[in-house]
N, C-alpha and C positions, 0 to 999 in steps of 0.2 A: 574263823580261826585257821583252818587248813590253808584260805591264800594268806594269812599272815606268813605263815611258815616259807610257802613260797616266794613272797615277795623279800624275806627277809627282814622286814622292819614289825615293827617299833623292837630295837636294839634289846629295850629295856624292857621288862614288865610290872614298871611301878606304880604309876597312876593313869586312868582312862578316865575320859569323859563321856559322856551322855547327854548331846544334847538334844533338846526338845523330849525329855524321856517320860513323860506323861506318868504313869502308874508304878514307871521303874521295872518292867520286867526285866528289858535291855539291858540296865545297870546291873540288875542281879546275875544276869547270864552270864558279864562281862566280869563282874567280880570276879568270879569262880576263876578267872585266868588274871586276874592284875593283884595286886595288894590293896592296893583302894580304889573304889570306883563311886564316880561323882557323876550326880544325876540333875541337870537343868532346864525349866520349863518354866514358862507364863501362867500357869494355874496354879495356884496355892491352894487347889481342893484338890489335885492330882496328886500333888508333893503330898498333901496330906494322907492321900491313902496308898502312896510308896512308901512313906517312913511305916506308916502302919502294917505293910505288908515285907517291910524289908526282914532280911531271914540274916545278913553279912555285917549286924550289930554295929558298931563304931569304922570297920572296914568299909563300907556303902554309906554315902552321905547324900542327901535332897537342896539343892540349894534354886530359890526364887531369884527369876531375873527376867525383868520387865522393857528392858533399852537395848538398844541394838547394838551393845558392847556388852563385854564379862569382866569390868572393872577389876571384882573384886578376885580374880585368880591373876598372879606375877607371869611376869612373863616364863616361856619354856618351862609351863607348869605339868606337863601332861605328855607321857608315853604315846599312849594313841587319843583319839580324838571321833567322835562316830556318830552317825545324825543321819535318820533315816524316817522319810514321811513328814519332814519336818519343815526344813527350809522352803515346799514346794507350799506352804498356805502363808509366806511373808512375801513384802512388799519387796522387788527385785532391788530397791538402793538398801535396803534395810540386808538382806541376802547379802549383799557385796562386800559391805560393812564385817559381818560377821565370819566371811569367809576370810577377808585381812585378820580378823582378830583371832579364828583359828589356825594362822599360820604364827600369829603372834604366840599362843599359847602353849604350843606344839615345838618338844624336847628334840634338840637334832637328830635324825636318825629313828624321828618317830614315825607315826602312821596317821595320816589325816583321811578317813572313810567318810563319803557322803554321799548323798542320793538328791539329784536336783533333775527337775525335767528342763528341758531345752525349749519347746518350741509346739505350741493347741497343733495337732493334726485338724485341716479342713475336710470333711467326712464329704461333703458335696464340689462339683467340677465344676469347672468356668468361672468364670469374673462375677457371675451374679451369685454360685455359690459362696465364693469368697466375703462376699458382703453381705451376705442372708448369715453365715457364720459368724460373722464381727458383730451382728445386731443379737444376733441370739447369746452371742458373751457378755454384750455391756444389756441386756433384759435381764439375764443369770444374778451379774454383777449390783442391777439395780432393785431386784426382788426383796418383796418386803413377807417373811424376813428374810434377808439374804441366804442364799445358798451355801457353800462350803467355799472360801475364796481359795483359788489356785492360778500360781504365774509360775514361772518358768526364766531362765537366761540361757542366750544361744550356747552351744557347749565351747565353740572359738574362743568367746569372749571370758566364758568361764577360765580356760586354760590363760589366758592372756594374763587375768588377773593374776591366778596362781601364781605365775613363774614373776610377775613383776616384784610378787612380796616375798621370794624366798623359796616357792615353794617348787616342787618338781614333780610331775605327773610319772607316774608309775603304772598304772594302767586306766582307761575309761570303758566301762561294758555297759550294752544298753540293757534296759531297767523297767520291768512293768508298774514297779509302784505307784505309777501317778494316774494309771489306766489306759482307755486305749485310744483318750484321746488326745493326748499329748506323748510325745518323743521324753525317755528320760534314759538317766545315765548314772551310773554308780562311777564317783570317782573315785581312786586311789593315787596320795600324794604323801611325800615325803618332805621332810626338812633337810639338808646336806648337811653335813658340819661343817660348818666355819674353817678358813684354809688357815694356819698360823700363822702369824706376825711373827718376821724376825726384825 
């Protein structure tokens, strides 16, 4: 909330999102600063013990969502927009999808906050480490049972997208959330307002 302040945006302080907000602590923290704050994730046993643990009554809402869109919120539904640890265990077209839908969702002059890693750091040198690492990703990947799935998109092409749908980078800092063996990046993006029609 302090680079809120310095970045100047979200204008407003009406409604925040939470996505991917698992048990909802993030939505409760963020309440305390917004009027309502809306909390969305793939587990319905998570949501179920966020509602159970929410303390911000009809303020803080849980809402399920399984597809790679957020149908059911209108457009420029949300002041800011914040998602962290989350986007980095989806499939990178499913990612891409949702970062369009959070600029869709996202009130002009608001705040879009995410954490996505870029790019596996190769811990080993040469051409043969390079390929001893791409066998030890798709073993990870093919483990039964599977390990924790994590991708990443280069942070270029991350920006490309943004700005194609609206959106404008405000700041990108790099990010240890995804560990230390992948490159991540906390992005910070705006909406502009719309210039008027005479």
């Amino acid at each position: 909330m302090e680079n809120v302040e310095r970045w100047g945006v979200p204008q407003r302080r009406g409604r925040v999102l939470d996505f991917g907000c698992g048990v909802g602590r993030l939505t409760q923290a963020l309440g305390d600063h917004f009027e309502r704050a809306t909390g969305v994730d793939i587990s319905p046993t998570m949501l179920e013990l966020a509602r159970k643990y929410n303390r911000h009554g009809e303020r803080c809402e849980f809402v399920w969502n399984a597809e790679p869109k957020l149908r059911m919120f209108p457009d420029c539904s949300f002041d800011m927009i914040y998602s962290r640890i989350t986007l980095q265990h989806i499939m990178p077209r499913h990612v891409r999808k949702y970062l369009v839908e959070f600029l869709r969702l996202l009130a002009p002059e608001g705040l879009l906050l995410f954490q996505l890693p870029g790019r596996a750091i190769c811990p080993y040198p040469g051409l043969v480490g390079k390929m001893r690492f791409r066998l030890e990703r798709i073993r990870q990947l093919a483990q039964s049972p599977p390990l924790m799935y994590m991708n990443g998109i280069d942070c270029p092409r991350v920006v490309t997208l943004l700005e194609k749908h609206g959106g404008r980078v405000i700041e990108i800092e790099s990010d240890r959330h995804a560990g230390p063996r992948w490159e991540s990046y906390r992005y910070a993006v705006t909406r502009p307002m719309s210039p008027k029609r005479h």
